[in-house]
N, C-alpha and C positions, 0 to 999 in steps of 0.2 A: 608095776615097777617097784613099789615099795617093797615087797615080800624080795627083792636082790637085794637090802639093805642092813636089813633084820633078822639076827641069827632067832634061831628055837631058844627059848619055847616063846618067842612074838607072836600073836595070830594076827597077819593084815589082810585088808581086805582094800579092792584100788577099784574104778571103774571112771573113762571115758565121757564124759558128759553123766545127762540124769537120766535114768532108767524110767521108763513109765509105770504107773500105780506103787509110787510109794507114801506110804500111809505114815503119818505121826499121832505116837499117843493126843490124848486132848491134854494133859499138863503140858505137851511142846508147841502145839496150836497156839495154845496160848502166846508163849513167846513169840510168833514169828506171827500172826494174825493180823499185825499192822504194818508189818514188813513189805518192801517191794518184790516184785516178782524174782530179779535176782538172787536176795537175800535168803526168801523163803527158800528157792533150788537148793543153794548152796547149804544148806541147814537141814532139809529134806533127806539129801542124799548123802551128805555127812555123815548122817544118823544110821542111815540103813547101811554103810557101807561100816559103823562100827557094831551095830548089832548081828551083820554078819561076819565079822571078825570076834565077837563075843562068844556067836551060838558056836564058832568052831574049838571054842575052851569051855564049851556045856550047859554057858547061860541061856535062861529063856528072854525073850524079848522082853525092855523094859523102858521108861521111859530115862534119856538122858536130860537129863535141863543145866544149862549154863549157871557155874560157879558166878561167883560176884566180880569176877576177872573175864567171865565170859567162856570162861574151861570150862569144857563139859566134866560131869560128876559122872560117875562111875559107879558098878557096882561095887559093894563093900567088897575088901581082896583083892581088889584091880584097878590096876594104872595105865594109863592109854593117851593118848593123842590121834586128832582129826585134822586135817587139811583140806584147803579147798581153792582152787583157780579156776581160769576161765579152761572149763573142757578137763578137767581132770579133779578125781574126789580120792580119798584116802583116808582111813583109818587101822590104827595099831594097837592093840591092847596084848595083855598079861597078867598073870597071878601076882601079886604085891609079895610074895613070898619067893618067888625066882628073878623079879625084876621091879628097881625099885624106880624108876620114871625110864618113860620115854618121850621123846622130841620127834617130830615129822612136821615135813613142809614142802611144801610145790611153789613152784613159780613157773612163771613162763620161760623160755631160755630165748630173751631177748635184755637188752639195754633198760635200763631201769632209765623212770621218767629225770628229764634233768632239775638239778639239786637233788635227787634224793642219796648218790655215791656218798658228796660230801655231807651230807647229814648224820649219815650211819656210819660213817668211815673214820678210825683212827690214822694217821698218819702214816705209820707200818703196813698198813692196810691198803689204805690210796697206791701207795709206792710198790706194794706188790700185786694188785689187780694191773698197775699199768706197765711192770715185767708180765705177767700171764696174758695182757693182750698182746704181747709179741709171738707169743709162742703158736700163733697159726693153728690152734683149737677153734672148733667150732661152740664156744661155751661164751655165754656170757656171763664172764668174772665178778662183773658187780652186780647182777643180779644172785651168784651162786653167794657172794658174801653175805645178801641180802637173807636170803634163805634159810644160811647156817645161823646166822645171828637169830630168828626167828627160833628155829628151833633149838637154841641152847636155851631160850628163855624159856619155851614151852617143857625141857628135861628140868631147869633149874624152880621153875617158880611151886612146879607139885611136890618138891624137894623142901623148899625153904618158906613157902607164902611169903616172898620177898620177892618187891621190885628189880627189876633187872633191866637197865635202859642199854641201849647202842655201844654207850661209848663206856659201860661197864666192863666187856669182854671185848680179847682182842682176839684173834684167828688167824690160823697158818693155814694156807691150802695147802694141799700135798695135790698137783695136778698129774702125778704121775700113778699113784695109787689108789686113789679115787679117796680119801682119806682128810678130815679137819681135825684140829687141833682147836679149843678155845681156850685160852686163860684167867680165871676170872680177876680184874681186877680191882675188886672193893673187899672191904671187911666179909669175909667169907663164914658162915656160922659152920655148926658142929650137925652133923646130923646121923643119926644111930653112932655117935663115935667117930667119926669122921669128918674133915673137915672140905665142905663142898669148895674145890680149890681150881676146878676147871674141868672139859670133859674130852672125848675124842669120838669123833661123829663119823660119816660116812656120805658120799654125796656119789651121783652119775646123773647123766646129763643125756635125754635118751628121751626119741617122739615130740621134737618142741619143746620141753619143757626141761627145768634144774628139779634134781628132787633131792632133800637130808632129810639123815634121819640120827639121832642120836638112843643109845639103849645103855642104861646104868643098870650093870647086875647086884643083884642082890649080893651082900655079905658071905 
């Protein structure tokens, strides 16, 4: 589902649950060694579903290990994002020279747990996920809010190495054109010359589950 999201030159790779005999380097063992059966999956397959979105832009297998934020590093030249939910894995990458971040995120396409709407939820927000549950979509709005939010942070943070909480950014759906908007609203830095002022993302709603995905072209 990801690769409908992500114009060229993205390479993504998506798969279904876990694939059987997937192997991690021993520097990723490491990380995930005392991990529950879950965590490890989700980590496992993570990995291989971005080394097989790597090997399709020429890299050879290597090991990823999580940033001090828990984002995977990359190889030198490339920028990329992973996701991961119950029964669905995804990863995106690209040359750092055609694409300067990307954001991706899955959820399940159900009701998010309650308190967690108004947690994440600006008031703009609130007021327009509950016009979009009028609209007789089979989508669930505050889950896809959920999503987007997630992945502007994951476009914004390999941009800035800056915090980016909930109620930083605000978001427009566009339920018509499959289309987000986020705004950032804090002191926004400068970066290559530019100032990171908000982004415009991409979401569909397809198999159970909400998927976004955000891609900032290079200069």
């Amino acid at each position: 589902m990801i690769t409908d999201l992500l114009p060229p030159p993205i390479s993504a790779f998506d798969v279904f649950g876990d694939p059987d005999g997937v192997v991690l380097f021993p520097e990723e063992e490491e990380h995930v060694a005392k991990a529950v059966d879950k965590r490890r999956r989700e980590f496992a397959t993570g990995r291989h579903c971005a080394r097989a979105a790597l090997g399709a832009l020429g890299f050879p297998p290597s090991p990823l290990l999580p940033g001090p934020k828990r984002e995977p590093t990359w190889p030198a030249g490339v920028v990329g994002s992973i996701t991961h939910c119950n029964g669905y894995r995804a990863a995106a990458v690209a040359r750092a020279d055609q694409v300067r971040a990307i954001g991706i995120d899955a959820e399940p396409n159900e009701p998010t747990p309650d308190g967690v709407l108004g947690a994440i939820a600006l008031p703009a927000e609130l007021a327009q996920v509950d016009r979009l549950r009028g609209s007789g979509d089979k989508v669930a709005w505050d889950r896809l809010l959920f999503s987007a939010k997630e992945t502007v942070y994951k476009a914004w943070f390999p941009l800035t190495r800056r915090w980016l909480g909930f109620e930083d950014a605000e978001l427009t759906i566009n339920p018509d054109d499959g289309t987000f908007i986020a705004r950032i609203l804090v002191e926004t830095p400068v970066v290559d010359g530019v100032a990171v002022t908000g982004f415009t993302g991409r979401w569909l709603a397809r198999e159970g589950f909400v998927v976004t995905a955000i891609a900032v072209p290079a200069r």
